[in-house]
LONUBA-208570 format. One record per residue: residue in one letter; x, z, y of N, C-alpha, C in turn. Coordinates in steps of 0.2 Angstrom, whole numbers, plus 2048, in hexadecimal, padded with zeros to 3 digits. Atoms other than C-alpha are relative to their C-alpha. Layout:
<rs>
aXZYXZYXZY...
</rs>
This chain:
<rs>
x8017FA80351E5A21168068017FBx7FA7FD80452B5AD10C8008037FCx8027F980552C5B90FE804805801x7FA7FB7FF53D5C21038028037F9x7FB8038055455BD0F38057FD802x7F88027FE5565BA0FA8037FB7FCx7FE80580655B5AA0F380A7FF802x7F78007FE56E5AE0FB802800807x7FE7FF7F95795B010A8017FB802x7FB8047FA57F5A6117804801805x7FD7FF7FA58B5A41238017FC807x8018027F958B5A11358067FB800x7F880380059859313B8007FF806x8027FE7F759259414C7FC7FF804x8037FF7FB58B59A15B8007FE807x8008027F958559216A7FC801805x8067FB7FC57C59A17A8017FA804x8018037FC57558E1847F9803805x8057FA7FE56359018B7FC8027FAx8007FB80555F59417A8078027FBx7F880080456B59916C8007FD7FAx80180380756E58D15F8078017FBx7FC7FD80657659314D8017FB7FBx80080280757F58B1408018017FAx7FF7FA80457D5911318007FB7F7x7FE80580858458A11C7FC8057FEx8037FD80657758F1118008017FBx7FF8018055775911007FF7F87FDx80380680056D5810FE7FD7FB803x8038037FA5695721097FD7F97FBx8038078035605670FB7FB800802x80A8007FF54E5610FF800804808x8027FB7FB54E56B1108027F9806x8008077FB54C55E11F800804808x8017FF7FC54B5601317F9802801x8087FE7FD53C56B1397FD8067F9x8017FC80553C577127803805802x8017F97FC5395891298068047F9x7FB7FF805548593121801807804x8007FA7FF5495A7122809802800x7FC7FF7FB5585AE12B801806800x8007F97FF55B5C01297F9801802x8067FE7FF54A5C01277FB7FD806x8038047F95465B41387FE7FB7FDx80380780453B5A61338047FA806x7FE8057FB54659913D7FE7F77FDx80080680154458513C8087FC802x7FB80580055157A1387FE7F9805x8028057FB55556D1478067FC7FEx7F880680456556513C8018037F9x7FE7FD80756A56612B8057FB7FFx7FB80380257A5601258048037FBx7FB7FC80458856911C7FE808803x8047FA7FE5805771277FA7FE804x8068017FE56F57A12D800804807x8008007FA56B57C1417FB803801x8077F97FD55E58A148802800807x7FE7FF7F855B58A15B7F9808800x8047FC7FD55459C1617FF803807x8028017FA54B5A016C801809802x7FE7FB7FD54D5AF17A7FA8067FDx8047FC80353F5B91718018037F8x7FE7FE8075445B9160808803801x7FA7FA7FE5565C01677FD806803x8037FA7FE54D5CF16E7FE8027FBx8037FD8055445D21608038017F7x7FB7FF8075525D11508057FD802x7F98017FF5645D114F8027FA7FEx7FB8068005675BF14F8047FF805x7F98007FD5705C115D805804804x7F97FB80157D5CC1598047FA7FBx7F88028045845BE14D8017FC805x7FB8047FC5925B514F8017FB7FBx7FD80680659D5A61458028077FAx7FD7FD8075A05AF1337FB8077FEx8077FB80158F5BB1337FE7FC7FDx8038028055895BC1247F9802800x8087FE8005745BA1217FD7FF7FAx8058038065675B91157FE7FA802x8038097FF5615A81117F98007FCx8058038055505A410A7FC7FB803x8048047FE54759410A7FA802800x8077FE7FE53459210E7FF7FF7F9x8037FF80752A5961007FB7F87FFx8048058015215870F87FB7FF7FAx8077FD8045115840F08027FE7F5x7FF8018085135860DD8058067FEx7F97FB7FE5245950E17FB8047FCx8017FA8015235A40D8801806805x7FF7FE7FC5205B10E38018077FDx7FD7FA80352B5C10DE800806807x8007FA7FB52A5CA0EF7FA803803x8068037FE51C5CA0F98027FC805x7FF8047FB5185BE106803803807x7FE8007F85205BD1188017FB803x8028057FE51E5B51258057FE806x7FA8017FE52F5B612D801804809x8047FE7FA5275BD13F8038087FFx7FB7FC7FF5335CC1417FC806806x8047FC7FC5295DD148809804805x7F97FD7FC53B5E414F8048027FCx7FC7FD80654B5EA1478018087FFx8007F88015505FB1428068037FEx7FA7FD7FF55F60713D8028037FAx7FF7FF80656760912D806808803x7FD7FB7FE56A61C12E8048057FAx7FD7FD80456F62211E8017FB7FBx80180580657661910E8048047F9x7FF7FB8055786230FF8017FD7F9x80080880557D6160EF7FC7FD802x8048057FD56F60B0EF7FB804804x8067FD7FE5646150F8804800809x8008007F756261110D7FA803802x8067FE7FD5586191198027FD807x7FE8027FD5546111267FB801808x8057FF7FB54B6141397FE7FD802x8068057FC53F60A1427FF803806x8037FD7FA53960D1537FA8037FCx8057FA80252A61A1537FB7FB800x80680380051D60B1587FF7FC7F8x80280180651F6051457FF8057FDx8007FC80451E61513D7F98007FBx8067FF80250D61313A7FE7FC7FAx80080480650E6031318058007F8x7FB7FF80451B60A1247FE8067FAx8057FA8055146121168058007FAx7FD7FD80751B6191047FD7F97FCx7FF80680551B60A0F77FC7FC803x8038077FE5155FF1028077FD803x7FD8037FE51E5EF107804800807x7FF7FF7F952A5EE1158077F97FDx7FC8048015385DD117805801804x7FA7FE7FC54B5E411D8057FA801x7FB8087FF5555D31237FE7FC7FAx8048068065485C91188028037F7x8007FF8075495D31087FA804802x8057FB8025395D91028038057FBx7FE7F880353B5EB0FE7FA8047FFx8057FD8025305F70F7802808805x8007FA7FD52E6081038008067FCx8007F98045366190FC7FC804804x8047FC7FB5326291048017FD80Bx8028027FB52C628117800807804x8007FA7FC5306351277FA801804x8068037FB51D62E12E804800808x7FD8017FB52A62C13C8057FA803x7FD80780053061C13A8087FF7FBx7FB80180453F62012D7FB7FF7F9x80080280753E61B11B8048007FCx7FA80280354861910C7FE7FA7FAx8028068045486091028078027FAx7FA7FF8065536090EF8007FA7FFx7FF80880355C5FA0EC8058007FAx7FC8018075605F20DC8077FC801x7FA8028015735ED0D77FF7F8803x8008067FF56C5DC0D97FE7FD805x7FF8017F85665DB0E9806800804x7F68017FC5785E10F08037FC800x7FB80680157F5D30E87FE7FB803x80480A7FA5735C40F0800801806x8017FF7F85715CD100807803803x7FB7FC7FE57A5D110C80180A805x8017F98005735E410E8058037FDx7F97FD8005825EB105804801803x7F97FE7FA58F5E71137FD805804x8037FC7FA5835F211D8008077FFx8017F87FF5846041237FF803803x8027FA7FA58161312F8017FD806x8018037F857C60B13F7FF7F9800x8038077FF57B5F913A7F77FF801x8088017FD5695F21407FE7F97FAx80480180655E5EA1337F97FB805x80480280054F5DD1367F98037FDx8047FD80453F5E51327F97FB801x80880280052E5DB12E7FA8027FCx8047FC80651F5E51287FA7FA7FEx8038028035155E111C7F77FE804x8058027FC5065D51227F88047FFx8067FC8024F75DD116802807805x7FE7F87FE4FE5F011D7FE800809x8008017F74FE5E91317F77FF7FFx8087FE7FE4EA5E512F7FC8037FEx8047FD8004E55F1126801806805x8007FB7F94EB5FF1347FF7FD806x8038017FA4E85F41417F7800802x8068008004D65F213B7FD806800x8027F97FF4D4604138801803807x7FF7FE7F84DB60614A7FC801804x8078027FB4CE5FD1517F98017FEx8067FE8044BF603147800809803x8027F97FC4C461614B800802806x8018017F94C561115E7FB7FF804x8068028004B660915D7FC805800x8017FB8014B0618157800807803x7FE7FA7FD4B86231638018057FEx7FB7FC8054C262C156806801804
</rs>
């Protein structure tokens, strides 16, 4: 589990496609962290399969379909957050790294980004409800009920993340929030039941 508290960026040092594609990538910190430890990745819950002076993620052809990891290369910059641990202060809310698809950063206006989603989340995107953009928990501004939205980011986020280099057309990791996912899916299935 995560908070999407950004504890820093990292950089790729390289990529290699074999029959999966395995990433290396310098963290901000590799103390305490051992092989087979879950570490967030532009918001990908990936598992470390080496740690050294950089740490090594093998993924798999699924999770490339499903978020822009692979679009990086050697010198892509990411977000970095380790697994949350019991005792952590939890500043964000929880996530669980499981990535619903990404999305499309369409406007950015000082700190103010809006950004689009396919239409099949639209539903889960609600007005000050939680939504996590390449693993930063962010709070939802206004909402088009069409899968756009706009999130306002503080000075200080731009500075730990690497959402500041980003603009019109870049592509964004998006994970909604897990309480928000069950209660529309449970309300889905209740008024079907129903035959609503």
């Amino acid at each position: 589990m995560f908070t999407g508290i950004i504890q820093g960026t990292g950089c790729v040092q390289s990529v290699r496609r074999d029959s999966v594609v395995t990433i290396d990538v310098q963290i901000p910190s590799t103390e305490g962290l051992e092989i087979g430890a879950s570490v967030s990745i532009d918001g990908v819950c990936l598992t470390a399969t080496s740690v050294s002076d950089t740490v090594t993620f093998d993924v798999i052809p699924e999770t490339l379909e499903r978020t822009t990891l692979g679009s990086l290369s050697s010198g892509s910059n990411v977000n970095v957050e380790r697994a949350l641990k019991f005792g952590d202060e939890l500043g964000g809310h929880l996530l669980s790294g499981h990535i619903m698809g990404t999305a499309e950063i369409v406007a950015v206006v000082n700190q103010d980004y809006t950004i689009q989603c396919p239409s099949e989340m639209s539903e889960y995107i609600q007005e000050k409800g939680y939504i996590a953009v390449d693993g930063i928990s962010l709070t939802v501004g206004k909402t088009s009920g069409e899968g756009e939205f706009d999130v306002h980011i503080i000075p200080e986020t731009l500075r730990l993340t690497t959402l500041g280099s980003k603009g019109v057309g870049d592509h964004v990791n998006i994970e909604i929030d897990a309480m928000t996912q069950a209660v529309v899916e449970t309300t889905k299935r209740l008024m079907e039941s129903r035959g609503d």
